[in-house]
N, CA and C atoms as a LAMMPS dump frame, in Angstrom:
ITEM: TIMESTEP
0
ITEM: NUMBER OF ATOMS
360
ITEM: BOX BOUNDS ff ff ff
-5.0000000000000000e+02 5.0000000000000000e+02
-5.0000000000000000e+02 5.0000000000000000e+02
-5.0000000000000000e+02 5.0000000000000000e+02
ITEM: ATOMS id mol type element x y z
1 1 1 N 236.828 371.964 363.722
2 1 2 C 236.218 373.277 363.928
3 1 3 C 236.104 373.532 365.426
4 2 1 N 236.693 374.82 366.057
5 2 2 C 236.378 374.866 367.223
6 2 3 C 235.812 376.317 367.384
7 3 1 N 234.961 375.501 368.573
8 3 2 C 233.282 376.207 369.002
9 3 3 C 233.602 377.567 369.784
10 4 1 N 235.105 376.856 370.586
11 4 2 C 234.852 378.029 372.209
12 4 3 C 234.155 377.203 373.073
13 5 1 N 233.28 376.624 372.987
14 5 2 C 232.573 375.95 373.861
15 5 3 C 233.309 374.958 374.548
16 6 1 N 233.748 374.909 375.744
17 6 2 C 233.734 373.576 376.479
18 6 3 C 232.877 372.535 376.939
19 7 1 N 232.746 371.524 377.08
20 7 2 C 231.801 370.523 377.451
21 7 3 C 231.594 370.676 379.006
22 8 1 N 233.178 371.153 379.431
23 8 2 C 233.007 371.015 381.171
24 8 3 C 232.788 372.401 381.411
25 9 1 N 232.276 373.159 380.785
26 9 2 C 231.387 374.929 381.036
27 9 3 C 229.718 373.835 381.143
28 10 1 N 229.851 373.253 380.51
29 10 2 C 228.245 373.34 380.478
30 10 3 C 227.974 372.319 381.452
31 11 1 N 229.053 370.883 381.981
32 11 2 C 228.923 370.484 383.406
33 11 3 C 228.903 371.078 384.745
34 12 1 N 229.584 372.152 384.409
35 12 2 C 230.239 373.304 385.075
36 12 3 C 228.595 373.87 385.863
37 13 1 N 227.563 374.289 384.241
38 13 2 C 226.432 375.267 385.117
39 13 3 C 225.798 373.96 385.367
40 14 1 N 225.357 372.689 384.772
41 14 2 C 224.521 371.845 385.31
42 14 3 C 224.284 371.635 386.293
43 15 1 N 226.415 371.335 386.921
44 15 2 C 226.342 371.371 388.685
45 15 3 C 225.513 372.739 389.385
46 16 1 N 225.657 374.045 389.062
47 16 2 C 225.327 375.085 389.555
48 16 3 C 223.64 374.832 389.844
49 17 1 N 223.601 374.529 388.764
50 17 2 C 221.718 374.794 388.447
51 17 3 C 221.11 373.157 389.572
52 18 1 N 221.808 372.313 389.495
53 18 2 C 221.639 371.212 390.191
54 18 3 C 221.891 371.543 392.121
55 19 1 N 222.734 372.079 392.488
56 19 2 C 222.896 373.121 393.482
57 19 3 C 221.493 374.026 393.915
58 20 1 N 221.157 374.96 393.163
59 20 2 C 220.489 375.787 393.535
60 20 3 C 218.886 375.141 393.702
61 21 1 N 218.796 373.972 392.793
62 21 2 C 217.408 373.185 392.915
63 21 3 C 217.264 372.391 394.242
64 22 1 N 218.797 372.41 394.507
65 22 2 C 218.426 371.541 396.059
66 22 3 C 218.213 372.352 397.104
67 23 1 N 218.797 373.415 397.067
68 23 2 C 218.703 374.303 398.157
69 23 3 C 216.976 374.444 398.353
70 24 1 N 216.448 375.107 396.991
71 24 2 C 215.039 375.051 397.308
72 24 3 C 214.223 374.201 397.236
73 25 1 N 214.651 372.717 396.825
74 25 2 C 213.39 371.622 397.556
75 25 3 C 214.072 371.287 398.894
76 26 1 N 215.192 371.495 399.472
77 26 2 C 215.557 371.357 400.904
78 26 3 C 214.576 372.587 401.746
79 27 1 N 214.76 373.796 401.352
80 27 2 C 213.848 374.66 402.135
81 27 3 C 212.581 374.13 402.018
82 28 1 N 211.917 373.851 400.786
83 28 2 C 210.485 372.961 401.06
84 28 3 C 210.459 371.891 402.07
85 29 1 N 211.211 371.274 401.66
86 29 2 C 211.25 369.931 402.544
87 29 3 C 211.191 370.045 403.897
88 30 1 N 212.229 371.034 404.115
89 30 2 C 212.162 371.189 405.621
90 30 3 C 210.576 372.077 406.435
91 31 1 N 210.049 372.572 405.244
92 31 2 C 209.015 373.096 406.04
93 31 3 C 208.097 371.829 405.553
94 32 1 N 208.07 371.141 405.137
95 32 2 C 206.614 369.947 404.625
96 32 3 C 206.491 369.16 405.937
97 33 1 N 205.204 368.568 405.588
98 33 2 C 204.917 367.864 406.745
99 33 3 C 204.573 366.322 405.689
100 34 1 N 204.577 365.086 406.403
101 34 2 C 204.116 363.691 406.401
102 34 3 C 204.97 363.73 405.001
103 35 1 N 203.947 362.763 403.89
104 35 2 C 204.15 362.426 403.104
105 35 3 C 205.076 363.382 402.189
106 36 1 N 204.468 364.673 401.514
107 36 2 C 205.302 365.884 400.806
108 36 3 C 206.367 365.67 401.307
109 37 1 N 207.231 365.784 402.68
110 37 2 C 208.221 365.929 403.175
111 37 3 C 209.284 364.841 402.838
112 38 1 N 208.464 363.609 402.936
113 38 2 C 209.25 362.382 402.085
114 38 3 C 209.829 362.075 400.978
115 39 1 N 208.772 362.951 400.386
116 39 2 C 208.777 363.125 398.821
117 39 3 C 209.988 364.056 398.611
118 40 1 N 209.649 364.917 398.941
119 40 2 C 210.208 366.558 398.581
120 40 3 C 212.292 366.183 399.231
121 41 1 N 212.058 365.218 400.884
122 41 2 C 213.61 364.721 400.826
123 41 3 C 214.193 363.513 399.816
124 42 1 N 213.027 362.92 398.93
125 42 2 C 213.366 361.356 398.385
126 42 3 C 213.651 362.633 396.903
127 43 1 N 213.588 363.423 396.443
128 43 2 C 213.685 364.272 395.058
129 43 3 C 215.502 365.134 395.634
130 44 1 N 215.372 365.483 396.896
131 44 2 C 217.008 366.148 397.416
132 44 3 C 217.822 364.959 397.445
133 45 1 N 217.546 363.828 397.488
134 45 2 C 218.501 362.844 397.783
135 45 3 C 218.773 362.157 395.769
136 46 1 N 217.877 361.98 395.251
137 46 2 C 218.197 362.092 393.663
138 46 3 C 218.764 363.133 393.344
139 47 1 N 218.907 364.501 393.995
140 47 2 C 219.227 365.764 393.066
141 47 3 C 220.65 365.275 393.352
142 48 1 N 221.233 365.171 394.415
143 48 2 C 222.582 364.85 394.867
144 48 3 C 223.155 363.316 394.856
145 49 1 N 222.842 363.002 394.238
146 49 2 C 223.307 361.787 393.611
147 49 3 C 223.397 362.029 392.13
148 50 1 N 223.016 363.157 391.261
149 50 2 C 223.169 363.625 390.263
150 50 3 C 224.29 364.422 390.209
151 51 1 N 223.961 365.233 391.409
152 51 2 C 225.398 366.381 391.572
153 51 3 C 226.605 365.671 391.634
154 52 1 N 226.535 364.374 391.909
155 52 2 C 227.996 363.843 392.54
156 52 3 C 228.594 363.222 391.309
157 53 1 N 227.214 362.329 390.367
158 53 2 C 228.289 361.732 389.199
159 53 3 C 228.415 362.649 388.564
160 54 1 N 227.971 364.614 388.531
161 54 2 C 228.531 365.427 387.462
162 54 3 C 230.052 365.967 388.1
163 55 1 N 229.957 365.704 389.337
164 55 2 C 231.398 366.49 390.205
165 55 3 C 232.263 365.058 390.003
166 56 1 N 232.176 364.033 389.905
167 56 2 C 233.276 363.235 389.469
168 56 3 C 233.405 362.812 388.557
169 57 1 N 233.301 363.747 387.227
170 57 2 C 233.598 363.533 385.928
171 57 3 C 234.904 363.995 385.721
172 58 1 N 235.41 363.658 384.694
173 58 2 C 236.897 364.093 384.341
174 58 3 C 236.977 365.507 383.024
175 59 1 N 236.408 366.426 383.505
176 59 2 C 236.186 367.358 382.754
177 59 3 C 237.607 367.501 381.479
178 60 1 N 238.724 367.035 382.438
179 60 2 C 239.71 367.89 380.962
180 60 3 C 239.649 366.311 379.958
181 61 1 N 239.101 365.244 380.311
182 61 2 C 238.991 364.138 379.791
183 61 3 C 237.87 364.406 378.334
184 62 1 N 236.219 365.169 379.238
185 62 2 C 235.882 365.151 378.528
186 62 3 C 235.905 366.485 377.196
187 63 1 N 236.62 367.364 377.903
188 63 2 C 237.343 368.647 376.732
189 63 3 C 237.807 368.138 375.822
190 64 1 N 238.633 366.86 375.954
191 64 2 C 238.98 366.726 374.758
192 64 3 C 239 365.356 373.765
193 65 1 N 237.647 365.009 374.491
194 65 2 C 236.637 364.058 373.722
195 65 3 C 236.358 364.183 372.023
196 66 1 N 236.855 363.91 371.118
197 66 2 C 236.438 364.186 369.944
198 66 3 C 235.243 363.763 369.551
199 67 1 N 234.334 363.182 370.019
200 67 2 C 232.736 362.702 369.875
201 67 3 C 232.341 363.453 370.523
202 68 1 N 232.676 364.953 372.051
203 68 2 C 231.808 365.311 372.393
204 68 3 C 232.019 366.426 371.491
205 69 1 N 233.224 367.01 371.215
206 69 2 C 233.092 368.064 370.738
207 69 3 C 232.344 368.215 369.017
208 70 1 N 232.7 366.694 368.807
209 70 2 C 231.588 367.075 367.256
210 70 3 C 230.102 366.972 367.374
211 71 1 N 229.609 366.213 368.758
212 71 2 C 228.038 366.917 368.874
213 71 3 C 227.853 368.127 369.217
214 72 1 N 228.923 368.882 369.713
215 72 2 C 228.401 370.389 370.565
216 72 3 C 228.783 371.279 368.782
217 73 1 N 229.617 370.504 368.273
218 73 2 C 230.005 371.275 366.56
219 73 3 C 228.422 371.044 365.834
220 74 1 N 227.615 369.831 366.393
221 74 2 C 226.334 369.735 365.117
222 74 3 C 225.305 370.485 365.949
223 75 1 N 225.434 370.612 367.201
224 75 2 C 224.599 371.128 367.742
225 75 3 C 224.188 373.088 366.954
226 76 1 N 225.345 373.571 367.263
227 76 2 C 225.827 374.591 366.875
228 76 3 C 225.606 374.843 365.506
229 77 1 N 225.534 374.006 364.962
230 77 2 C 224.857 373.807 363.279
231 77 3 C 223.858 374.116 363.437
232 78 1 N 223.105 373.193 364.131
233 78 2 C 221.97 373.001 363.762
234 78 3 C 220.956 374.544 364.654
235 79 1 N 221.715 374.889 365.552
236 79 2 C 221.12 376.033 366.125
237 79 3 C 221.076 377.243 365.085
238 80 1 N 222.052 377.368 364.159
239 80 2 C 222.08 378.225 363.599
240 80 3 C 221.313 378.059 362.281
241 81 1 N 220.968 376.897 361.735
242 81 2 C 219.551 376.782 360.948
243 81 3 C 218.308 376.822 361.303
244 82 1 N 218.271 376.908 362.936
245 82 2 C 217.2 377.264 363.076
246 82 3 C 216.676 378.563 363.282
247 83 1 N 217.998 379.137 363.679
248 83 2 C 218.186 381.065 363.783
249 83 3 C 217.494 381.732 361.859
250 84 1 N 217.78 380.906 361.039
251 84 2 C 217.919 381.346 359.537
252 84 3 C 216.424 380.63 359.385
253 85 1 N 215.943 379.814 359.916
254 85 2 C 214.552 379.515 359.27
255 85 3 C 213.734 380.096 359.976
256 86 1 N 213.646 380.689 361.661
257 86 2 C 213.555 381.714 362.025
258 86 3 C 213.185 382.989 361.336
259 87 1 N 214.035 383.274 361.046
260 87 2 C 214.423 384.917 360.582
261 87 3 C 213.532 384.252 358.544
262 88 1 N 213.927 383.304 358.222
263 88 2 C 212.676 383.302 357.214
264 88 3 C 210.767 383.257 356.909
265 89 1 N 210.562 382.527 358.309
266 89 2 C 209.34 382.665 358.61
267 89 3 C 208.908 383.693 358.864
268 90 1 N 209.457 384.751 359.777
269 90 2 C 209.511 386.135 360.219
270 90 3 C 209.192 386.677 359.044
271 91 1 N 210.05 386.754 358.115
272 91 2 C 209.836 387.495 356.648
273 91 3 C 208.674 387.291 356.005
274 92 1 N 208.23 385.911 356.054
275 92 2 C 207.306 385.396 355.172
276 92 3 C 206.139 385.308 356.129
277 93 1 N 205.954 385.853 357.367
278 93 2 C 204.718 386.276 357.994
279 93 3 C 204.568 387.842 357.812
280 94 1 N 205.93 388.512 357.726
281 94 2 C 205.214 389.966 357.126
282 94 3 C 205.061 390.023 356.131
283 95 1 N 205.452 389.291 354.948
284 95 2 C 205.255 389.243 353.854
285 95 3 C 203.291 389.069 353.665
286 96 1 N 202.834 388.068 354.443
287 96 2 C 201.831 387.491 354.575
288 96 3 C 200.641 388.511 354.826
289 97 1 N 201.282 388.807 356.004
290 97 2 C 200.575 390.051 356.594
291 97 3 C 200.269 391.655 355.581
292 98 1 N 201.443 391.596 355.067
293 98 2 C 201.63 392.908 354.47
294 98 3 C 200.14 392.701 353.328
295 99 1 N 200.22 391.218 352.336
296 99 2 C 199.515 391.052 351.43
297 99 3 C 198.289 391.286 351.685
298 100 1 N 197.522 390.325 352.917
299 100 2 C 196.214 391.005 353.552
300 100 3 C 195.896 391.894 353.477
301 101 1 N 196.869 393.07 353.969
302 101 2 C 196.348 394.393 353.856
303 101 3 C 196.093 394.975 353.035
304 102 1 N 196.915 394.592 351.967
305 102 2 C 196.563 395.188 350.658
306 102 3 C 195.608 394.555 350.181
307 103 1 N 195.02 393.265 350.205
308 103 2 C 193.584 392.616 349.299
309 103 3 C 192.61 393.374 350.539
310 104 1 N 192.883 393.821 351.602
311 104 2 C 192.09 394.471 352.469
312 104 3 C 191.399 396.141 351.422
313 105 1 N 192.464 396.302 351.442
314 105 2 C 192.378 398.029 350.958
315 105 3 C 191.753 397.556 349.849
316 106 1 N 191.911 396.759 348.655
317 106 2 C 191.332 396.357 347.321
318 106 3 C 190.288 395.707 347.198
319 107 1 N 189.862 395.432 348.625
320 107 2 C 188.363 394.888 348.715
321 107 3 C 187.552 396.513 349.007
322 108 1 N 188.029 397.293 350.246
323 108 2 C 187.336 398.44 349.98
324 108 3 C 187.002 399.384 348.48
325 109 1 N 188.344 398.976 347.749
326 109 2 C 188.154 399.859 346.665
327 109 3 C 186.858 399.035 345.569
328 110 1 N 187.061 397.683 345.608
329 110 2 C 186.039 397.348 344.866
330 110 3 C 184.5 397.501 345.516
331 111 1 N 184.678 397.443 346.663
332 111 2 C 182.898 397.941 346.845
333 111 3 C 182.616 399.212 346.922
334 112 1 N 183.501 400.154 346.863
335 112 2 C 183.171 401.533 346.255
336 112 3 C 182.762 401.91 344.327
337 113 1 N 183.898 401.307 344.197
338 113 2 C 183.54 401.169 342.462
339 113 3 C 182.463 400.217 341.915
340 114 1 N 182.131 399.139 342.45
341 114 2 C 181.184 398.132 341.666
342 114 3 C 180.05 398.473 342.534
343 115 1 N 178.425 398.157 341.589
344 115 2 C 177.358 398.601 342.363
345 115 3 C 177.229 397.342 343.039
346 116 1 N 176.707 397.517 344.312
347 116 2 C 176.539 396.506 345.235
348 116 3 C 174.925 395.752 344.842
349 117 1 N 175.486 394.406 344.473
350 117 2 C 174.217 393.375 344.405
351 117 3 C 172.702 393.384 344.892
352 118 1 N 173.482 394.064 346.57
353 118 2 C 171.833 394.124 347.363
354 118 3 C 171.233 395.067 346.591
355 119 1 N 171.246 395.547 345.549
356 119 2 C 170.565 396.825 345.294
357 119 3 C 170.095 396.781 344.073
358 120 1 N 170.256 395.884 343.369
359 120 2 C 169.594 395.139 342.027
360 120 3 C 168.348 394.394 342.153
């Protein structure tokens, strides 16, 4: 079964998103002082050591991985049972809701019709 999905699209934004996180703990960093600053360069120096084993992966290697592509196939399953149990809870909270209202309205109607206790 194929998805459309590539494996190296989604290494693809990791690198991106891994990129843009360094830029802004580098702008922190560079304004921190003492300790933060250590910190904040010891977190840029992990971000890019991340960036590097995702930039020397063998993307068309892993395209056509048949173990990756049948987790991104169960993944895709499984996203879409959760779209459908979703969209059933949804139902079965207006369903829920709807009922309230009506034992709402049928509680007004019974204390109009029955004589009220306090008054016995």
């Amino acid at each position: 079964m194929s998805t459309g999905i590539r494996p190296s699209d989604v290494v693809r934004s990791a690198a991106d998103e891994i990129g843009n996180c360094m830029a802004v703990v580098r702008s922190k960093a560079i304004n921190a002082e003492g300790s933060d600053r250590e910190k904040l360069f010891g977190a840029y120096d992990d971000l890019l050591t991340r960036l590097q084993e995702l930039v020397h992966q063998d993307l068309k290697a892993i395209d056509q991985d048949p173990q990756v592509q049948q987790v991104i196939t169960r993944l895709l399953v499984l996203n879409q049972r959760l779209a459908v149990a979703k969209r059933e809870m949804l139902a079965a909270k207006t369903v829920i809701d709807r009922t309230k209202k009506v034992l709402g309205w049928a509680d007004e109607i019974l204390r109009l019709l029955l004589p009220s206790t306090a008054d016995v």
